[in-house]
C-alpha positions as CSV (number, residue, x, y, z in Angstrom):
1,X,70.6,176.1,144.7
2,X,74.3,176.1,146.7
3,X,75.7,178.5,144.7
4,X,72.7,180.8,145.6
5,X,73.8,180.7,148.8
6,X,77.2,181.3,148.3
7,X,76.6,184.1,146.4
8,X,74.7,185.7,148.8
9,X,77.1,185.5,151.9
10,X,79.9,187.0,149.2
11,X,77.8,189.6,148.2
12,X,76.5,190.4,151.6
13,X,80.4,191.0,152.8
14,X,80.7,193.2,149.2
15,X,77.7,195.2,150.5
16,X,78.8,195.9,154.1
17,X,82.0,197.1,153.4
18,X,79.9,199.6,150.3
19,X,78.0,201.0,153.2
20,X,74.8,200.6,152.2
21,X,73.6,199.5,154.8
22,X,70.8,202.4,155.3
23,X,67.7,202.0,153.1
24,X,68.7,203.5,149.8
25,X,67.0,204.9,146.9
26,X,67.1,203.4,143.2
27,X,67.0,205.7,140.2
28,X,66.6,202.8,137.1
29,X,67.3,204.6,134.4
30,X,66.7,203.0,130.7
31,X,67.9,203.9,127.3
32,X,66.4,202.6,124.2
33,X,68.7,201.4,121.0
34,X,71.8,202.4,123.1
35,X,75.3,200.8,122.2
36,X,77.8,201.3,124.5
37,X,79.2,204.4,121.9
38,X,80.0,206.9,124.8
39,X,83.1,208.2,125.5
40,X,83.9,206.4,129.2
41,X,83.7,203.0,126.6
42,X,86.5,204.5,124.6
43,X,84.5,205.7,121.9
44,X,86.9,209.1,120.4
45,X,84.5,211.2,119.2
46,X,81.2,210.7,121.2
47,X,80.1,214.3,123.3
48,X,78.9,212.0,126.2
49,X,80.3,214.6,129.8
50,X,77.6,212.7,132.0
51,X,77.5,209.1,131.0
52,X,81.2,209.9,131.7
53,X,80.9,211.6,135.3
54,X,78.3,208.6,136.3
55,X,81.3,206.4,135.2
56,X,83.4,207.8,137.1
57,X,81.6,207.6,140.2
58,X,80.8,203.7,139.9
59,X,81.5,200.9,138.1
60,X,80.7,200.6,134.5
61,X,80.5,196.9,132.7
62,X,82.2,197.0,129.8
63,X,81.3,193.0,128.8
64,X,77.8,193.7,129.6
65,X,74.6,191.8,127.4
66,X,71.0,191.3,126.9
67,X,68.9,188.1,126.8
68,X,67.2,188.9,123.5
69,X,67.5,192.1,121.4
70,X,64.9,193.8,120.7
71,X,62.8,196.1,123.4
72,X,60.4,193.9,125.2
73,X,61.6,190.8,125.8
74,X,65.1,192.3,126.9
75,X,63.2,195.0,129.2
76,X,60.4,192.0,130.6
77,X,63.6,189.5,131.0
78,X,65.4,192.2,133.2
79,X,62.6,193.4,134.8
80,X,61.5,189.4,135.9
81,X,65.4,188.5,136.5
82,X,64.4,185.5,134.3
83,X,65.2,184.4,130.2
84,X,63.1,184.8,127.6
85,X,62.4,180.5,127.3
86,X,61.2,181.2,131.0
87,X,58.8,183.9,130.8
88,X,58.0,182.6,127.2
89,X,58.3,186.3,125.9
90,X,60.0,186.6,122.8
91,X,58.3,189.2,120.6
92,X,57.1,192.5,120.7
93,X,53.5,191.8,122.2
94,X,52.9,189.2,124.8
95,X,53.4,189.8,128.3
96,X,55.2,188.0,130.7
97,X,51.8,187.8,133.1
98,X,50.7,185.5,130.6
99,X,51.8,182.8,131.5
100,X,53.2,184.0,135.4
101,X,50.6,186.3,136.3
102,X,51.5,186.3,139.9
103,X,55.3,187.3,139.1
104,X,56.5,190.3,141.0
105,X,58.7,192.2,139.1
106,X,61.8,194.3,139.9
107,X,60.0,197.9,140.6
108,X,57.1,195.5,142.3
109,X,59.8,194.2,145.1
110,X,60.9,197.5,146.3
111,X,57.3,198.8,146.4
112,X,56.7,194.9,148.5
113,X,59.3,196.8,150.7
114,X,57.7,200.2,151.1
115,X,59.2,202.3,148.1
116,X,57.3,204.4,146.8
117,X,57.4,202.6,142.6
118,X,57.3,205.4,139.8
119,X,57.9,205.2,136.3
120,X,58.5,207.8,133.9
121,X,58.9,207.0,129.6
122,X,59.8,203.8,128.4
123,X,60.5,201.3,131.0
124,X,58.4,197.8,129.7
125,X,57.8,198.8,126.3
126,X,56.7,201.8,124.5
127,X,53.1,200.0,122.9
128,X,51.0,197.1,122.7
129,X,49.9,195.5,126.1
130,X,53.7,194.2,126.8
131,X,54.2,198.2,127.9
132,X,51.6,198.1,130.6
133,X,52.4,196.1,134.4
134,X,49.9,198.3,137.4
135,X,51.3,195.7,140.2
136,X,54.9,197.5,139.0
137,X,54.0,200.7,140.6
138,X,52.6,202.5,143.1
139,X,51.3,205.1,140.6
140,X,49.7,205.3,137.3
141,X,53.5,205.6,135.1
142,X,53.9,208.8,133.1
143,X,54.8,208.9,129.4
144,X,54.8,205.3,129.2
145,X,52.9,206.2,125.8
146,X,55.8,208.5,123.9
147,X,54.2,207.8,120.1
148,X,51.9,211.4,120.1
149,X,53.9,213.2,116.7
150,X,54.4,216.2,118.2
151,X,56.6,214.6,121.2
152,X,58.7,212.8,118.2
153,X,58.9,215.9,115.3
154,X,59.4,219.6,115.2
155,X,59.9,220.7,111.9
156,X,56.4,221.8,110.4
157,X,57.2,220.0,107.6
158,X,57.3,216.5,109.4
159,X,54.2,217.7,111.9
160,X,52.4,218.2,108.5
161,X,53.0,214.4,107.5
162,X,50.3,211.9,108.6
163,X,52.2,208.9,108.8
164,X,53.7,207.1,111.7
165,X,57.2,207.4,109.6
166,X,58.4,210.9,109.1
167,X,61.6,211.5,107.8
168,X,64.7,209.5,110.0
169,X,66.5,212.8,111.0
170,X,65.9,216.0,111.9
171,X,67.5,218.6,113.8
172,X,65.2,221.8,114.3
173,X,66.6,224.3,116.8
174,X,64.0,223.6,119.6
175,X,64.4,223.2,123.6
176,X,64.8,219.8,125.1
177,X,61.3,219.6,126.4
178,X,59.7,220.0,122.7
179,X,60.1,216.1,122.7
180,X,59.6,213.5,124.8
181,X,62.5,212.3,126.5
182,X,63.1,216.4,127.7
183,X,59.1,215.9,129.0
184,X,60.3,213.0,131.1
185,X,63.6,214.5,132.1
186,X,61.1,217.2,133.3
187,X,58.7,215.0,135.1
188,X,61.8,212.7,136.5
189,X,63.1,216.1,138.2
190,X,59.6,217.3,139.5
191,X,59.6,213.3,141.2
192,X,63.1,213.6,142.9
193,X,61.3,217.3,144.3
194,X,58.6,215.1,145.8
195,X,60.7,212.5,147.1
196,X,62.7,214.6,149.0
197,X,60.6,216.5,150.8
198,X,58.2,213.4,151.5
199,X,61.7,211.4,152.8
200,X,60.1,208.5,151.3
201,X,62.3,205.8,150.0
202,X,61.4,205.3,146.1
203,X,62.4,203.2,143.4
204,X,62.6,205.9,140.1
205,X,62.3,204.3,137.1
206,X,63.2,206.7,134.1
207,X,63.1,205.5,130.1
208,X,64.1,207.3,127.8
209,X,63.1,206.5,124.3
210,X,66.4,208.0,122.1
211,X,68.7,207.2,120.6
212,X,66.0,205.0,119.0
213,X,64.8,206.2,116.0
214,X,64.1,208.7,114.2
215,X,67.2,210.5,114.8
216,X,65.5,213.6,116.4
217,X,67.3,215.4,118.5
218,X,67.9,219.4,119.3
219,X,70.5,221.6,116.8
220,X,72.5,222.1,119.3
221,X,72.9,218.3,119.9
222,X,73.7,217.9,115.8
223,X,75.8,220.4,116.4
224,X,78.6,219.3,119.0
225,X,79.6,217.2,115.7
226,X,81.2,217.2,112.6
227,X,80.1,214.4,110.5
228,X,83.5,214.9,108.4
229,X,84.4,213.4,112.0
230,X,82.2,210.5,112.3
231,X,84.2,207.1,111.4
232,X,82.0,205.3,108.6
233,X,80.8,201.8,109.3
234,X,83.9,199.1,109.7
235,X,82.0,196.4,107.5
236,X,78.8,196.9,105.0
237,X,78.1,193.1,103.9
238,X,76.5,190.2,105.7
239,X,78.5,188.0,107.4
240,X,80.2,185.4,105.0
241,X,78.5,181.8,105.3
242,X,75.5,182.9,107.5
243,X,72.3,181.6,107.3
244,X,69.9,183.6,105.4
245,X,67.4,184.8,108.6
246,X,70.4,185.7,110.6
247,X,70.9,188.5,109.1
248,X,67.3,189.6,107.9
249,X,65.8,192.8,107.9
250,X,63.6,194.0,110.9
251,X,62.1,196.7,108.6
252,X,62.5,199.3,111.1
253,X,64.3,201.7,109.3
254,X,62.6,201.3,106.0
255,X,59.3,203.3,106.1
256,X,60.7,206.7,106.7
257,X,60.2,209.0,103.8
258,X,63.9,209.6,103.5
259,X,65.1,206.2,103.6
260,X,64.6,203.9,99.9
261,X,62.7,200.7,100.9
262,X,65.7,198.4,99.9
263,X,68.3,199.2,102.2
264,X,71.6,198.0,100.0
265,X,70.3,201.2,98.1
266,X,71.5,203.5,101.1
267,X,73.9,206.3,99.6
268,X,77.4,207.0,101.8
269,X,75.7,210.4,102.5
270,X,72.5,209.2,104.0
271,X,74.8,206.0,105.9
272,X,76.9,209.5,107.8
273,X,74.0,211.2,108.3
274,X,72.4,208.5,110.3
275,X,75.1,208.0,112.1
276,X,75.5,211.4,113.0
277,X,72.2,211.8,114.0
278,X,72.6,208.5,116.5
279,X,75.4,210.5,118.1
280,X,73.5,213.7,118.1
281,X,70.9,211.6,120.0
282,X,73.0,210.5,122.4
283,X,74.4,213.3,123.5
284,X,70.7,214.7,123.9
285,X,70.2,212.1,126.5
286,X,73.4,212.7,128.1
287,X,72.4,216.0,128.7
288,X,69.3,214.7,130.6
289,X,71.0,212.5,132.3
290,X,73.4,215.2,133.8
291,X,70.3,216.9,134.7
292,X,68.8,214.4,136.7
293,X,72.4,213.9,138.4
294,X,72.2,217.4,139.1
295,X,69.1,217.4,140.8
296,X,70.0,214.6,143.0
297,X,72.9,216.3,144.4
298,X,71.1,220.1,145.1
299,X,68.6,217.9,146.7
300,X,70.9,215.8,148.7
301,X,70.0,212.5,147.6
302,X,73.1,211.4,145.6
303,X,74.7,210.2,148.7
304,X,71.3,207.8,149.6
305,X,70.6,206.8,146.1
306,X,71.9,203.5,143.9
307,X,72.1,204.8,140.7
308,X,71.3,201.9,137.6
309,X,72.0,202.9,134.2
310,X,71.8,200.4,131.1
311,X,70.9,199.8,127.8
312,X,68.5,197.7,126.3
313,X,70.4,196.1,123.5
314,X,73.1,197.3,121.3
315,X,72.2,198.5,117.4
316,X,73.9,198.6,113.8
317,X,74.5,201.1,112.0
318,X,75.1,199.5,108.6
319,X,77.8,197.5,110.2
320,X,77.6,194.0,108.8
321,X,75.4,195.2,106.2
322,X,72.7,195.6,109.0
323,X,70.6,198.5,110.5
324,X,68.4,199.0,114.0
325,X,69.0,195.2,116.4
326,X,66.7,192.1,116.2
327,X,69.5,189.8,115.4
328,X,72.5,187.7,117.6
329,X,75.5,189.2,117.0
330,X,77.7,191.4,119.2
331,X,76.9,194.6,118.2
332,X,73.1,194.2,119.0
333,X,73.8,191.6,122.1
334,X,76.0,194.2,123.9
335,X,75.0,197.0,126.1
336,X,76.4,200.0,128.6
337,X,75.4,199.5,132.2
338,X,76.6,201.8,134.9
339,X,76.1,201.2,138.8
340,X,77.0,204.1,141.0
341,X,76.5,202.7,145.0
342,X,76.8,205.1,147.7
343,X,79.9,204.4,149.3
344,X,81.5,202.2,147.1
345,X,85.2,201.7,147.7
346,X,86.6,201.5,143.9
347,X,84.6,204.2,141.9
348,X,85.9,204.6,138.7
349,X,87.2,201.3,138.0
350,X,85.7,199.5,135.0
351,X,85.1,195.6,134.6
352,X,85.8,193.1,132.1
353,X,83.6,190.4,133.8
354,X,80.7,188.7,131.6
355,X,77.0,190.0,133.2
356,X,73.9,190.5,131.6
357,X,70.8,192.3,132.1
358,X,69.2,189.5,133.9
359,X,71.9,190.0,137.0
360,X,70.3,193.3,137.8
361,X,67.5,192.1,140.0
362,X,69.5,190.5,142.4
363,X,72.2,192.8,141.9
364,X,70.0,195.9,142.9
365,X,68.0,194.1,145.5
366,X,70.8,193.1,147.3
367,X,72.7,196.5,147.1
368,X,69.5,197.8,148.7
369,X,70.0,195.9,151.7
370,X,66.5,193.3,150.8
371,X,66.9,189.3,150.4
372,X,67.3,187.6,146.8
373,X,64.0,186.4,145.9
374,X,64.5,183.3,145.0
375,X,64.5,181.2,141.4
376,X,66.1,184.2,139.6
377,X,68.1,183.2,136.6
378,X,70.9,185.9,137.1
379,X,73.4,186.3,140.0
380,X,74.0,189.6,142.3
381,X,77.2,191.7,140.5
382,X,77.7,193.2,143.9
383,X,80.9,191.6,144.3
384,X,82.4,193.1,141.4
385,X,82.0,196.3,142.7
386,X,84.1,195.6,145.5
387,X,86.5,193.6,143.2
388,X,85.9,194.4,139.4
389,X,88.7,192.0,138.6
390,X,87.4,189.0,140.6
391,X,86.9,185.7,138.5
392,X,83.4,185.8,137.5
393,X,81.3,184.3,134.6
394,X,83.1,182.2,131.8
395,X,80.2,183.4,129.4
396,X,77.2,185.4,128.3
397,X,74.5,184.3,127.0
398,X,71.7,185.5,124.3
399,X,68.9,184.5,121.6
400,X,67.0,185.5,118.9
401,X,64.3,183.7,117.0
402,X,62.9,184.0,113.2
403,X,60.3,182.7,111.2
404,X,61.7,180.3,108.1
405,X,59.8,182.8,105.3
406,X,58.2,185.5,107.1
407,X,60.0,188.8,107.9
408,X,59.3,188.7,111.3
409,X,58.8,186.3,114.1
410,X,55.4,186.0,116.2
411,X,56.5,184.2,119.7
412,X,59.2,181.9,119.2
413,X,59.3,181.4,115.8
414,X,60.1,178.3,113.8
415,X,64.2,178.5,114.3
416,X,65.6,179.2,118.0
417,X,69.1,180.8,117.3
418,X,71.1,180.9,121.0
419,X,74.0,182.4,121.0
420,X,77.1,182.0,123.5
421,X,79.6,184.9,123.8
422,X,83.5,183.5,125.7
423,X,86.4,185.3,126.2
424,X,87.4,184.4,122.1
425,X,84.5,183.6,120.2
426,X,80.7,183.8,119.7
427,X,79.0,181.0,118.4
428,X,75.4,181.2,117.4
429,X,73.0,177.7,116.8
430,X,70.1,177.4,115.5
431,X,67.4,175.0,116.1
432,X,64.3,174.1,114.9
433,X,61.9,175.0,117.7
434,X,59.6,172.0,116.9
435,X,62.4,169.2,116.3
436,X,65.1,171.2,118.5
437,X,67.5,169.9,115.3
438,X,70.0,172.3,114.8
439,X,69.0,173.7,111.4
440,X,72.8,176.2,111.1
441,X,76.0,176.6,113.1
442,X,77.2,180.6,113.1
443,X,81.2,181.0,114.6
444,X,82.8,184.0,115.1
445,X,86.6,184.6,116.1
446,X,86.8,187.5,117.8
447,X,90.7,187.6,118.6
448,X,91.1,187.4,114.1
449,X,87.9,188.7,113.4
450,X,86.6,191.0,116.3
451,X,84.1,192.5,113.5
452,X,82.6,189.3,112.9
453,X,82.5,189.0,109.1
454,X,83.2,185.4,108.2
455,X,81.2,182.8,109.6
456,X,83.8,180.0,110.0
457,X,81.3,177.0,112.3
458,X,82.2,175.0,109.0
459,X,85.5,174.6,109.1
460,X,87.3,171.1,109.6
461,X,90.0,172.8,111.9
462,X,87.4,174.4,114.1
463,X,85.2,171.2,114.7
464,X,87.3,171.0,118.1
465,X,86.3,174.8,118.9
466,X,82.7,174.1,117.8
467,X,82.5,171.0,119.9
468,X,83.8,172.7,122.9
469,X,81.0,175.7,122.0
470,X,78.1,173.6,121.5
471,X,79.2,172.0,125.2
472,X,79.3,175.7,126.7
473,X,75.6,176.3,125.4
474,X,74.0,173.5,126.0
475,X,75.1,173.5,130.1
476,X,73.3,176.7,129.9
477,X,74.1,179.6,132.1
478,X,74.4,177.8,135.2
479,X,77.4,176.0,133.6
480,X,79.2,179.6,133.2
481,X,78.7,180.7,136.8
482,X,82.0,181.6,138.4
483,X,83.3,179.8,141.2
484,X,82.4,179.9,144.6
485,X,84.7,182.3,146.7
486,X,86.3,181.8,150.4
């Protein structure tokens, strides 16, 4: 545990010269299906003013990465600062309490501490018992349920359909609150009112739901684009040379009554307007989010309050030939995450190091001024923020797991794929979970093929890189630590 230690000494010296040295406030707040397509990541057309502004005023990650993409195990991973292996969560509904019912979460620390724990929206997950944690909060959570139809549609024709799966767009000219991620933007604001005039510290945990589908979002939103605008997807086919359940289906976007059921049927027409409609979406949320930044300041909390902003997983949109997440590659691994720390010394100033979602427990618990609990499987980034370009991790690590025949995966699945994400590559095994025999080999070369459309793991002249890979993954993530510092 040494380099616990050493981390912690480093990260304290990061954290005195922040200033944070007052108790300070933590507004978490999550965004479901986001990629990092905003306009502070370099993205040219996204409408994104707020995500920008938050940017600007802290640090933003731009080789940031979940454990496992899809919502709950990335959100129970972050929330537990351990891996999916370790909390044995991989799927959709089992909860991490499980098997480690006397874990304390995240939100559970700071209210240990004397925060006062909220959440409002989509924090765990959005249904099935993985959404629901009462040791997390001090309160009953709000609109932790968003699946009521008249929070996701607003056009009377989709409020006349009675199936989950309505159309996959829409755009009605309607206020922000007529769904549910303006409802929790409302309740979020009428929280800050309550906190600030208690004086209580708190721990604000706000989920919002878009820009997950369906694409639903305000007119004005669909508006701020023109799809004539909105660059088409760089590569439509599977990988070349990958296995077959890398790159199957989750059958999320099939279902809606405007999407056919086989997805190699999608015309270019409904491909531009998804894709508008995912950036319509996101500025919708930005809008929120500029909101809630707002509020902060008129209440004069921005200067007492450690702002947290991420993703939980990335998403395709018909890039490789693949919709929605649920698989290992870069586009669904990789996330935005913003911190904004009163006080910091470099705001502004983005990062290339590698850190994942699981480094926000310590990160956030030691920006607050409280110890790092320990046996966390992620390390405090609060020494990037006083040195973004500090050596840091050598790589990033992620998984996924399928069934052999079925669509989708129940726990872990009958084939483990862990993928490892360097500086040049991305290489992606996977083994049998019963045998641990590595059933394929998936390598990516992102310096010739940053798009990652030719699997290449087979190659004679890349045995060396492969070798090399397999070494990387197999010391795990404490072999990709970075080094201790003076």
């Amino acid at each position: 545990m040494l380099y616990r230690y050493l981390f912690i000494g480093v990260s304290l010296l990061a954290l005195h010269s922040i200033g944070a040295a007052k108790t300070c406030n933590v507004l978490f707040i999550a965004y479901d299906d986001l990629r990092p397509d905003l306009a502070c990541y370099g993205d040219p057309i996204a409408v994104t003013p707020n995500f920008d502004q938050l940017a600007a005023s802290g640090t933003l990650f731009n080789r940031a990465y979940c454990q496992l993409a899809v919502c709950a195990p990335s959100r129970l991973s972050l929330l537990t600062g351990l891996r999916p292996d370790t909390i044995k969560v991989w799927d959709l509904t089992t909860h991490f309490r499980e098997t480690f019912p006397d874990l304390v979460t995240l939100p559970q620390y700071f209210k240990n501490h004397g925060y006062h724990s909220l959440a409002i929206g989509k924090i765990l997950h959005g249904s099935s018992v993985s959404m629901f944690d009462p040791p997390s909060w001090t309160e009953e959570p709000l609109y932790d349920n968003g699946r009521p139809h008249h929070w996701r549609y607003a056009s009377p024709e989709n409020l006349a359909v009675v199936a989950h799966k309505r159309t996959a767009t829409e755009g009605e000219d309607v206020p922000d609150s007529a769904f549910v991620d303006g409802k929790v933007c409302d309740a979020a604001e009428k929280a800050l009112d309550r906190f600030a005039q208690s004086g209580e510290p708190f721990f604000l945990s706000v989920g919002f739901r878009k820009p997950h589908l369906p694409f639903v979002a305000p007119k004005k939103y669909w508006e701020l684009y023109d799809r004539a605008d909105i660059p088409k997807p760089v590569t439509n086919r599977h990988p070349a040379g990958s296995p077959e359940y890398a790159t199957r289906t989750w059958r999320e976007l099939e279902g809606y009554t405007d999407m056919p059921d086989d997805l190699s049927a999608i015309t270019h027409d409904q491909i531009q307007e998804l894709r508008h409609g995912y950036y319509a979406c996101i500025s919708y949320v930005d809008a929120l989010l500029g909101r809630l930044l707002d509020r902060l300041e008129a209440l004069d909390l921005a200067d007492n309050t450690i702002i947290c902003l991420w993703g939980d997983h990335g998403f395709h949109l018909g890039e490789q030939g693949l919709w929605t997440k649920a698989n290992n590659y870069e586009l669904a691994a990789r996330v935005p995450l913003i911190l904004s720390v009163p006080g910091q010394k470099k705001p502004g100033v983005a990062t290339d190091a590698f850190v994942e979602l699981v480094d926000l427990y310590p990160t956030i618990a030691e920006l607050a001024g409280l110890a790092i609990p320990q046996g966390l499987e992620g390390i405090s980034m609060a020494p990037l923020l006083e040195d973004p370009g500090r050596p840091w991790k050598t790589a990033a690590f992620n998984q996924y797991p399928r069934d052999y025949t079925k669509i989708k995966h129940k726990q872990h699945g009958d084939v483990m794929g862990y993928a490892v994400k360097t500086d040049r590559y991305r290489y992606i095994e996977w083994q049998d979970w019963k045998s641990g025999a590595v059933a394929s080999r998936e390598l990516y070369d992102h310096q010739e093929d940053p798009h990652e459309t030719t699997n290449i793991a087979s190659r004679a002249e890349q045995e060396g890189v492969v070798a090399e890979l397999q070494r990387v993954l197999q010391a795990g993530w404490r072999g990709a630590l970075p080094p201790a510092q003076p």
